[in-house]
C-alpha positions as protocol buffer text, in pm:
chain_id: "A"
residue {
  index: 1
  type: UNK
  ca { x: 0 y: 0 z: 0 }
}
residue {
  index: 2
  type: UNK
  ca { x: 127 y: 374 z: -78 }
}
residue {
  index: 3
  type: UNK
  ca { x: 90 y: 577 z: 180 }
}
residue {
  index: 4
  type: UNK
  ca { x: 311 y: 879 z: -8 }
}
residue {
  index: 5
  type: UNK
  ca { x: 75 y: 1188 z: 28 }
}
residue {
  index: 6
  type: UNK
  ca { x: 202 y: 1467 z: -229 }
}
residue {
  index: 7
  type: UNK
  ca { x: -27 y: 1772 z: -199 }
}
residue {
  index: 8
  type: UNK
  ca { x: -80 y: 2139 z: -173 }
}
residue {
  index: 9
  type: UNK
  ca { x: -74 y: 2363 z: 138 }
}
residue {
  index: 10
  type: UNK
  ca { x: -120 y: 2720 z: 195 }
}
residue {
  index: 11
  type: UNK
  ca { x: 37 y: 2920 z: 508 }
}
residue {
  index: 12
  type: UNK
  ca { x: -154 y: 3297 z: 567 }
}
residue {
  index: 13
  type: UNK
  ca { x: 70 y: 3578 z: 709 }
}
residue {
  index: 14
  type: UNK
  ca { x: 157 y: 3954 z: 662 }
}
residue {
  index: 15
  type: UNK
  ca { x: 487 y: 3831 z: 459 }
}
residue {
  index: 16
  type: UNK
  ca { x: 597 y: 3603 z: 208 }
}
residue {
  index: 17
  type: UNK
  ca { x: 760 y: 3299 z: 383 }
}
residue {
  index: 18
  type: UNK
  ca { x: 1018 y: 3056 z: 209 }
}
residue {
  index: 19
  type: UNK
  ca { x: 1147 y: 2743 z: 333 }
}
residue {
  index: 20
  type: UNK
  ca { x: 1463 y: 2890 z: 464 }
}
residue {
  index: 21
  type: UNK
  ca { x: 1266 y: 3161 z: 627 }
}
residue {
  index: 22
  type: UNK
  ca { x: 1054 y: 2934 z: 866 }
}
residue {
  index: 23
  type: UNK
  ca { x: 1240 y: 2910 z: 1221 }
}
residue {
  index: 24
  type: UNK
  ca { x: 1169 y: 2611 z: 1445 }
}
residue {
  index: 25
  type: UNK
  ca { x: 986 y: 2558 z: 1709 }
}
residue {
  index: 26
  type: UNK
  ca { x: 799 y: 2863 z: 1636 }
}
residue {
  index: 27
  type: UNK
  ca { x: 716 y: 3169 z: 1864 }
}
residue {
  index: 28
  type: UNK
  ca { x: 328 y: 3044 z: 1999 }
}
residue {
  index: 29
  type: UNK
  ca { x: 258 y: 2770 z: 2236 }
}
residue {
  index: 30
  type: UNK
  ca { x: -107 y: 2818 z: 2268 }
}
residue {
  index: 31
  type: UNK
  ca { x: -179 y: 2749 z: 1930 }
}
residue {
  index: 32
  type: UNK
  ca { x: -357 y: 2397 z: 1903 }
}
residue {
  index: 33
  type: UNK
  ca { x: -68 y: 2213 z: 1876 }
}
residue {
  index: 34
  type: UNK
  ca { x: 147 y: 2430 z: 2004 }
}
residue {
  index: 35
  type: UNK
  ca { x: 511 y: 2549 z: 1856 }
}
residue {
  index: 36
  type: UNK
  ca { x: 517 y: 2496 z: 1474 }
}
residue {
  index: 37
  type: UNK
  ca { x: 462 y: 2624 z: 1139 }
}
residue {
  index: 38
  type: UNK
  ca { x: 97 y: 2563 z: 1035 }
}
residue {
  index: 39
  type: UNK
  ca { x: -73 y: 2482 z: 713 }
}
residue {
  index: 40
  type: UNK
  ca { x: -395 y: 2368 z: 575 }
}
residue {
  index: 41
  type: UNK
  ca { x: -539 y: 2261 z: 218 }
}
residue {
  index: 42
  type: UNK
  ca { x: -819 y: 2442 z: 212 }
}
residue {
  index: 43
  type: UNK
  ca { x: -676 y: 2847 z: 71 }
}
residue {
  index: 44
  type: UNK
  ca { x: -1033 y: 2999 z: 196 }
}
residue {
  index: 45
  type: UNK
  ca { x: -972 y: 2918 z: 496 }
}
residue {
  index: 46
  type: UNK
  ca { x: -610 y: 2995 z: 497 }
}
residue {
  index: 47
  type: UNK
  ca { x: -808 y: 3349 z: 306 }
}
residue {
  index: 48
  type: UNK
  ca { x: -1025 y: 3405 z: 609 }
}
residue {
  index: 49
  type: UNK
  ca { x: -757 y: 3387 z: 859 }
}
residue {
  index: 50
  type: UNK
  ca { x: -559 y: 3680 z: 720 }
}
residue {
  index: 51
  type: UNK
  ca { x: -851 y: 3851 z: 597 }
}
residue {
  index: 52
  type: UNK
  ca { x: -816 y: 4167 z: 845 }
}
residue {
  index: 53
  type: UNK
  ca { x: -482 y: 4210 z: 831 }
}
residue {
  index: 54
  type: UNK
  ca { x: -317 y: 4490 z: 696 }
}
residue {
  index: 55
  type: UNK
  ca { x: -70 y: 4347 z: 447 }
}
residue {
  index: 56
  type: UNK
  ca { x: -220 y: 3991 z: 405 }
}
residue {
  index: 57
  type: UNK
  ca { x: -46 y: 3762 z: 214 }
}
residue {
  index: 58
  type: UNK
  ca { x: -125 y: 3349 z: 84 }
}
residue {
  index: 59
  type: UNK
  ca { x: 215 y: 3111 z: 84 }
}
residue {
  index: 60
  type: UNK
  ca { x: 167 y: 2798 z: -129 }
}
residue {
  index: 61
  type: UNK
  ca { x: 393 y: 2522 z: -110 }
}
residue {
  index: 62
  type: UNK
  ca { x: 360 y: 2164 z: -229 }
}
residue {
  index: 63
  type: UNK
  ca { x: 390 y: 1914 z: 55 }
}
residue {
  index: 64
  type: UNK
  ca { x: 516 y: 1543 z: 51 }
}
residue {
  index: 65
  type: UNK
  ca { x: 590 y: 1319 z: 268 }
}
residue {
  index: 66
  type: UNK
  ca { x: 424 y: 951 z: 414 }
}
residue {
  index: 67
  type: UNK
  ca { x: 143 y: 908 z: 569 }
}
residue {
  index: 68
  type: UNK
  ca { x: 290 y: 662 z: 804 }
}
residue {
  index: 69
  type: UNK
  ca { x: 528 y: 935 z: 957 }
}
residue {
  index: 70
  type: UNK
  ca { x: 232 y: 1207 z: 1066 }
}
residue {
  index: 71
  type: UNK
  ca { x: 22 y: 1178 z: 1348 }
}
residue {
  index: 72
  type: UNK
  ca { x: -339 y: 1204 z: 1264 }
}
residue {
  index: 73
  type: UNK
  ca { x: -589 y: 1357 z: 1586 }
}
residue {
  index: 74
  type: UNK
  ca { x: -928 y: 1281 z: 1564 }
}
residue {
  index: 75
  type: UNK
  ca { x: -1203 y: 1363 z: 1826 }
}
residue {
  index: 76
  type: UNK
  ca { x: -1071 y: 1270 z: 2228 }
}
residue {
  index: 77
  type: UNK
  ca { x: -734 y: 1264 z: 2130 }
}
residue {
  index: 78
  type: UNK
  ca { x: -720 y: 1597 z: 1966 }
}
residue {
  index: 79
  type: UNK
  ca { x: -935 y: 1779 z: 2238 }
}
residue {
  index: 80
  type: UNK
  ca { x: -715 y: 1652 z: 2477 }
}
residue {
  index: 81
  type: UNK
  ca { x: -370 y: 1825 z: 2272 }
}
residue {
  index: 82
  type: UNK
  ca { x: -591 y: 2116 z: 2211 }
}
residue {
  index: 83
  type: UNK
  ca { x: -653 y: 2141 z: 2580 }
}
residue {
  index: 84
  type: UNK
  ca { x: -316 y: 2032 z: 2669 }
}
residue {
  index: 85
  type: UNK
  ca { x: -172 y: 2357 z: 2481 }
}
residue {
  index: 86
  type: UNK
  ca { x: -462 y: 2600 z: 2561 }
}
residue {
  index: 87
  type: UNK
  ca { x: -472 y: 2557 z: 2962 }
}
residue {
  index: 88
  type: UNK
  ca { x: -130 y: 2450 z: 3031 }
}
residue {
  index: 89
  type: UNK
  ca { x: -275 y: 2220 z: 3324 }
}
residue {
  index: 90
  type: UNK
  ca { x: -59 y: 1896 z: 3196 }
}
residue {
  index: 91
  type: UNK
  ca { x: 215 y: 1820 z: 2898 }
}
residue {
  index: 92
  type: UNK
  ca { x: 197 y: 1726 z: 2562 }
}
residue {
  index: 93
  type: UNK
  ca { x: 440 y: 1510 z: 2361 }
}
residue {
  index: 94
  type: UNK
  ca { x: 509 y: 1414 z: 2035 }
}
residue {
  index: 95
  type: UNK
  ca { x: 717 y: 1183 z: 1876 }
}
residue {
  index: 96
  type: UNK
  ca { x: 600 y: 1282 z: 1527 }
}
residue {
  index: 97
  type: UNK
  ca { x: 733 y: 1614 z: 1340 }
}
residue {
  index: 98
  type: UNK
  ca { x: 377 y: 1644 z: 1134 }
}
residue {
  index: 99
  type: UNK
  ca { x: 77 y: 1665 z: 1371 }
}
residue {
  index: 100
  type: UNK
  ca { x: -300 y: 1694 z: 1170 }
}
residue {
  index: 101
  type: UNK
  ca { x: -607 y: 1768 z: 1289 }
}
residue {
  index: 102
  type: UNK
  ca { x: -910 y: 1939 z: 1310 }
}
residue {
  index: 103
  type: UNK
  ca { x: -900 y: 2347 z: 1322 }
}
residue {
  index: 104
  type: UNK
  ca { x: -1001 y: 2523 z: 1649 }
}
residue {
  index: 105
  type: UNK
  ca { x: -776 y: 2821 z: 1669 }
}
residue {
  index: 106
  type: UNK
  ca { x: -1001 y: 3057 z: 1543 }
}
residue {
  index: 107
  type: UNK
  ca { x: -1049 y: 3418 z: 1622 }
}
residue {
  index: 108
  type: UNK
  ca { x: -1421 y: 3418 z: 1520 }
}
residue {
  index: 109
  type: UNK
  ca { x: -1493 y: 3127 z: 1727 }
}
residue {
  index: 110
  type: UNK
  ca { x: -1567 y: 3110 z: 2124 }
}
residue {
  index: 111
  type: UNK
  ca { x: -1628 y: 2718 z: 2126 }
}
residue {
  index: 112
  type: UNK
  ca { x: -1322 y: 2644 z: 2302 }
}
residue {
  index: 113
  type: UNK
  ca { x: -1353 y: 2914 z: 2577 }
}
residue {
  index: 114
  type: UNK
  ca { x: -1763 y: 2767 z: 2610 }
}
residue {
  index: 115
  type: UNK
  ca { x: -1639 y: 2425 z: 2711 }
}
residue {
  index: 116
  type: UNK
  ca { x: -1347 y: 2575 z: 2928 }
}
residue {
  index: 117
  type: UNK
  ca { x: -1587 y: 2705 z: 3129 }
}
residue {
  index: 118
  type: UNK
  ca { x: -1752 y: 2391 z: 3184 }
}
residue {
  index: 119
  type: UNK
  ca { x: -2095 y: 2533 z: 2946 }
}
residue {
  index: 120
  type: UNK
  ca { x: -2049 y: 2250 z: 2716 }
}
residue {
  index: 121
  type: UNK
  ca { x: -1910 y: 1906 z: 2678 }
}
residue {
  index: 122
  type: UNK
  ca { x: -1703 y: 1782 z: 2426 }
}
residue {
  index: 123
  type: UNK
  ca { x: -1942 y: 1639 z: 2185 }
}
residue {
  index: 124
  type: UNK
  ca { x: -2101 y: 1955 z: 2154 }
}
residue {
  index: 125
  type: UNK
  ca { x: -1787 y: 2087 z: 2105 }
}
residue {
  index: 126
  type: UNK
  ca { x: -1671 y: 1896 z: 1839 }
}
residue {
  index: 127
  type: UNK
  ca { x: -2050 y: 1940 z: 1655 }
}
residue {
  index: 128
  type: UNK
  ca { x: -2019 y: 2346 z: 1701 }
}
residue {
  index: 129
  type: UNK
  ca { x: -1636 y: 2337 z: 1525 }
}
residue {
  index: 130
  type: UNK
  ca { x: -1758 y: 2018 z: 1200 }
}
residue {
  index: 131
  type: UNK
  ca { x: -2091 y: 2275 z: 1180 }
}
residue {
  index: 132
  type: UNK
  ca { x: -1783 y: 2588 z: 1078 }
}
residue {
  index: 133
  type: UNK
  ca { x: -1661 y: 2335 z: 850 }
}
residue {
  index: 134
  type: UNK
  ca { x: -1244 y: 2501 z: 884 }
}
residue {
  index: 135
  type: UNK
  ca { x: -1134 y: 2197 z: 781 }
}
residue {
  index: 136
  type: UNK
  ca { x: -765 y: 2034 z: 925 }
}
residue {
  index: 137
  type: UNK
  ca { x: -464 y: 2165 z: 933 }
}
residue {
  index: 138
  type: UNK
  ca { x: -59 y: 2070 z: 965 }
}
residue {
  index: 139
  type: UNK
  ca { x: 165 y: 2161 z: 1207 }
}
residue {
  index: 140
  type: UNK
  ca { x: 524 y: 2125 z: 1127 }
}
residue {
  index: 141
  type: UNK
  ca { x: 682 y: 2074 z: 1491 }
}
residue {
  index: 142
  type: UNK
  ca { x: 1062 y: 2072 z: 1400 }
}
residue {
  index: 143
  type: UNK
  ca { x: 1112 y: 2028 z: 1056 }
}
residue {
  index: 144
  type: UNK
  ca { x: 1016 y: 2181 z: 706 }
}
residue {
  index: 145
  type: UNK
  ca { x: 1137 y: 1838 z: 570 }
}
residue {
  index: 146
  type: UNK
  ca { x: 903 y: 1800 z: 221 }
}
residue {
  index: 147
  type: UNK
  ca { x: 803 y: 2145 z: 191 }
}
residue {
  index: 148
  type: UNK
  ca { x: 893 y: 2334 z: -157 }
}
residue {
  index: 149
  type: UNK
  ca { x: 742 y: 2704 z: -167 }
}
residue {
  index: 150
  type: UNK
  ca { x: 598 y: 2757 z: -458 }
}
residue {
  index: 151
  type: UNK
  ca { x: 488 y: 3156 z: -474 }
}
residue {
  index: 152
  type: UNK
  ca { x: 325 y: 3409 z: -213 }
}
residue {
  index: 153
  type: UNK
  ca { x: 9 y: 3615 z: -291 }
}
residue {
  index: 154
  type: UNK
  ca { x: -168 y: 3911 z: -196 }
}
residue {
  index: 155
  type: UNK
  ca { x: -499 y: 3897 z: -96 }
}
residue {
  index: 156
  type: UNK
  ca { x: -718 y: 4203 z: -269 }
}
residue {
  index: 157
  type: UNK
  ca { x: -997 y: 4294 z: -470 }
}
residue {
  index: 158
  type: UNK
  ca { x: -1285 y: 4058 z: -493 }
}
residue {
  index: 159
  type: UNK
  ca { x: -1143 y: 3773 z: -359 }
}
residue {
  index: 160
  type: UNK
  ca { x: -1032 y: 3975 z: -17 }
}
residue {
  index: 161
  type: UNK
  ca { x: -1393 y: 4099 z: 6 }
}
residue {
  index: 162
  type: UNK
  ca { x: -1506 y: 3734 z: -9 }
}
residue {
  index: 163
  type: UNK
  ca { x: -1300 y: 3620 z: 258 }
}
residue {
  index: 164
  type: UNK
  ca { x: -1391 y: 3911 z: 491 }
}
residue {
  index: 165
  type: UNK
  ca { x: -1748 y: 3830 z: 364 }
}
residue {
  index: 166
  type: UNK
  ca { x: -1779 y: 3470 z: 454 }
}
residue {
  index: 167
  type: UNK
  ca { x: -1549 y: 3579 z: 776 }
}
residue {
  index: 168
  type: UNK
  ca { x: -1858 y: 3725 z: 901 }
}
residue {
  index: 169
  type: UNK
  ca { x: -2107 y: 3513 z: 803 }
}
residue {
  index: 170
  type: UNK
  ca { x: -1968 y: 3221 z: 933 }
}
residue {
  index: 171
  type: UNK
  ca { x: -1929 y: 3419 z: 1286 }
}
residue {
  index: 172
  type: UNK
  ca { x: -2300 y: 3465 z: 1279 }
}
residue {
  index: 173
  type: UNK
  ca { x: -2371 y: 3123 z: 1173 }
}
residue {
  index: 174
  type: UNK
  ca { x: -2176 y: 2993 z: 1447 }
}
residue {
  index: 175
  type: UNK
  ca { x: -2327 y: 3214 z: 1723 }
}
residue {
  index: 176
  type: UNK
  ca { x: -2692 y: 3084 z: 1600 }
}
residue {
  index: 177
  type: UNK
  ca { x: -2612 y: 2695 z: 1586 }
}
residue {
  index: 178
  type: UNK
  ca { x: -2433 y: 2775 z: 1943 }
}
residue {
  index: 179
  type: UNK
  ca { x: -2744 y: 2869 z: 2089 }
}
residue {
  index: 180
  type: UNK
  ca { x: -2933 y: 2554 z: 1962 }
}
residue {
  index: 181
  type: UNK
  ca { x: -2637 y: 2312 z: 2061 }
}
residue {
  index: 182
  type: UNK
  ca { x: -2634 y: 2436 z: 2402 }
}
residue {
  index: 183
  type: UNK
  ca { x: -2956 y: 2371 z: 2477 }
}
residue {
  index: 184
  type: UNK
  ca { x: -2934 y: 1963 z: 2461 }
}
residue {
  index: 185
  type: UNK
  ca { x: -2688 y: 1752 z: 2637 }
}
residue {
  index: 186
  type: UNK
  ca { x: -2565 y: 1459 z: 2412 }
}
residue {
  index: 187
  type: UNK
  ca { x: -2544 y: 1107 z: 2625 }
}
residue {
  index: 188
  type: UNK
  ca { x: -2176 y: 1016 z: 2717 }
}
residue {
  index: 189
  type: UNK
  ca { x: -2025 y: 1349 z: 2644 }
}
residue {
  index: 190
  type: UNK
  ca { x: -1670 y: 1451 z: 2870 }
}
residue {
  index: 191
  type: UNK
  ca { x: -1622 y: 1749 z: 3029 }
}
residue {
  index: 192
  type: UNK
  ca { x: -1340 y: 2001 z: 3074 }
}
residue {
  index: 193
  type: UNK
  ca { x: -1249 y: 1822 z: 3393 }
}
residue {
  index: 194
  type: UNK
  ca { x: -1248 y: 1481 z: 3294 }
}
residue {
  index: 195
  type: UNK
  ca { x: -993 y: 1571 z: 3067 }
}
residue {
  index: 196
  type: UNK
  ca { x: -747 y: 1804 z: 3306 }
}
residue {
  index: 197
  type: UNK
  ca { x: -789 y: 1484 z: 3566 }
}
residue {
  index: 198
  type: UNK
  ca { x: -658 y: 1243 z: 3304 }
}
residue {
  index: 199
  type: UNK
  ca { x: -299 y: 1328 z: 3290 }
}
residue {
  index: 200
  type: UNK
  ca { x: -83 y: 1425 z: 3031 }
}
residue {
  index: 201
  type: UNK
  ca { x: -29 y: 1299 z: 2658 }
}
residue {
  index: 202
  type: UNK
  ca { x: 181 y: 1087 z: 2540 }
}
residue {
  index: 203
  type: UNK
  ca { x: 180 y: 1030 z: 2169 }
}
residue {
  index: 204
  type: UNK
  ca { x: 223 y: 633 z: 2139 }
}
């Protein structure tokens, strides 16, 4: 079986970025996954992200690299490295330099900060951030290792409009499916402290 994934990724920023300019581990640890350089495959979300900022700018790069060597989060295991980063209340580590998941770090999004505070569990959590439909994302932990940079592109005219468009929409989407979530408990969901109680994480 092939398990060689070859495909393209965008990075949003107020500069253009090229493989020699990323710098390892990277200056955020409350980001999701904490210190890297992040990507995704979807370039309206990667619009949307820079959207409001004053000189915003799309890097493309094609990506390669085997599937077998990336660590793939899905549902309890990626809440609990989300959390892990966020609240700081237990460690996180990976063996793996390429770390995908699900995208929560959002600025137009107060899902995470909801189940913080112990409002929601974490099937409503993970319903509220599939309904915003970001998409997943790569985080390059320590190594740019099958990244080529391909060009950089300024986001203007029509298609900048778009992206602050469905910026907003998507906000006030979001707060209306919130408020219908929230009102009904799914059966078996965790909590915020069922996840701070269970230790820290240990990629296997």
């Amino acid at each position: 079986m092939n398990n060689d994934i070859n495909i393209k990724v965008f990075h949003a920023s107020d500069r253009e970025i090229r493989i020699e300019d990323i710098k390892f581990p990277g200056p955020r640890n409350d980001c999701d996954f904490g210190q890297g350089f992040y990507l995704t495959e979807n370039k309206q979300v990667a619009n949307e992200w820079v959207c409001n900022t004053y000189t915003p700018i799309i890097n493309e790069y094609k990506f390669t690299f085997n599937k077998k060597n990336a660590l793939y989060l899905e549902n309890a295991e990626w809440l609990k490295v989300v959390l892990g980063f966020r609240k700081e209340a237990y460690k996180v580590n990976f063996k793996s330099n390429i770390i995908h998941g699900l995208i929560a770090n959002d600025r137009m999004v107060d899902v995470i900060p909801l189940f913080i505070s112990g409002i929601i569990g974490d099937k409503r959590l993970i319903e509220c951030l599939d309904f915003c439909k970001f998409g997943n994302q790569y985080c390059l932990k320590n190594s740019a290792e099958g990244l080529e940079f391909i060009k950089s592109m300024s986001l203007k005219g029509l298609e900048l409009q778009q992206a602050r468009d469905r910026y907003y929409t998507r906000r006030s989407d979001m707060t209306n499916q919130l408020r219908i979530i929230q009102r009904n408990s799914i059966p078996g969901e965790k909590f915020i402290e069922d996840y701070l109680n269970g230790g820290d994480y240990n990629e296997v």
